[in-house]
C-alpha positions, 0 to 999 in steps of 0.5 A: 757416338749417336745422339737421340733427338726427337722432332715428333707431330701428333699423327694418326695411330693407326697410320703407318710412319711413311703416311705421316711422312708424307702427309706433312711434307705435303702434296709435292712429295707425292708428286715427286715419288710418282715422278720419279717411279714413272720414270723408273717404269719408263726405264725398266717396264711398267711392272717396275717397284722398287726392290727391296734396299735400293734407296730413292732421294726426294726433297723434304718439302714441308718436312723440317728435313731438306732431304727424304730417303725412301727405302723398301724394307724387307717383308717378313712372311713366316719365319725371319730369315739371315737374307732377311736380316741382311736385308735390314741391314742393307737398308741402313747402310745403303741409306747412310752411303745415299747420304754420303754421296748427296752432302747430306750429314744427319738423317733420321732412320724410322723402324723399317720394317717392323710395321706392316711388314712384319720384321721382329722389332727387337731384331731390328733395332739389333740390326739397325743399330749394329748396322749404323755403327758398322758403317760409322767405323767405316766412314769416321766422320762422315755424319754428324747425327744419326738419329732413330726416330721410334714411333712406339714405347718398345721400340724405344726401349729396345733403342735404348737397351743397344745404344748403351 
């Protein structure tokens, strides 16, 4: 049903993947995000961040990809919560339907989340990959590859252990 392929680039440890992303997708990606949050603040005020789920559609620029989703995860703070995990999954979903509604017919999703933001790996890649799957069943056919991208043994792992 989902096939796991890897695309990797040496990137700096310590670096978050969202760094990575756009420090080889080039200057233009972050002109574009600054773009378009500009104008999200010309909108809806100067205090405006992107909530928590709501997906945003750039070009791939230097990337091997045509199209870059950016997506807000949920925060952990303390304890992991269901709004939380809903959160999570919410992510994905919101992230595969951006893909419907563009054309777009095979993503990437990184581990949203389980960085600096603090979500449980293990849970995540629970939730990630029952929420892929959900959608999936829901709209046959519509992807052609869904692929998770991990940036740790563990992660992988985990990946593994769900796709089985």
């Amino acid at each position: 049903m989902m096939q796991r392929k890897a695309y990797t680039q040496k990137c700096h440890s310590q670096t978050s993947v969202e760094n990575c992303i756009h420090t080889f997708a080039g200057i233009q990606l972050r002109a574009e995000c600054n773009r378009q949050m500009n104008q999200l603040r010309a909108k809806y005020g100067p205090d405006y961040e992107q909530p928590t789920a709501v997906p945003m559609l750039t070009d791939g620029y230097n990337l091997p990809a045509k199209k870059v989703i950016h997506i807000v995860g949920p925060i952990v703070e303390g304890r992991l919560t269901k709004d939380l995990e809903q959160d999570l999954a919410a992510c994905y979903k919101n992230t595969l339907d951006m893909c419907l509604e563009n054309g777009l017919h095979s993503v990437a999703f990184c581990c949203i989340s389980t960085g600096v933001f603090h979500f449980p790996n293990k849970r995540a890649a629970e939730i990630a990959v029952q929420a892929v799957t959900e959608w999936l069943f829901e709209h046959p056919n519509a992807m052609e590859r869904v692929i998770f991208n991990v940036f740790k043994d563990e992660d992988k792992t985990y990946y593994e252990t769900e796709l089985q």
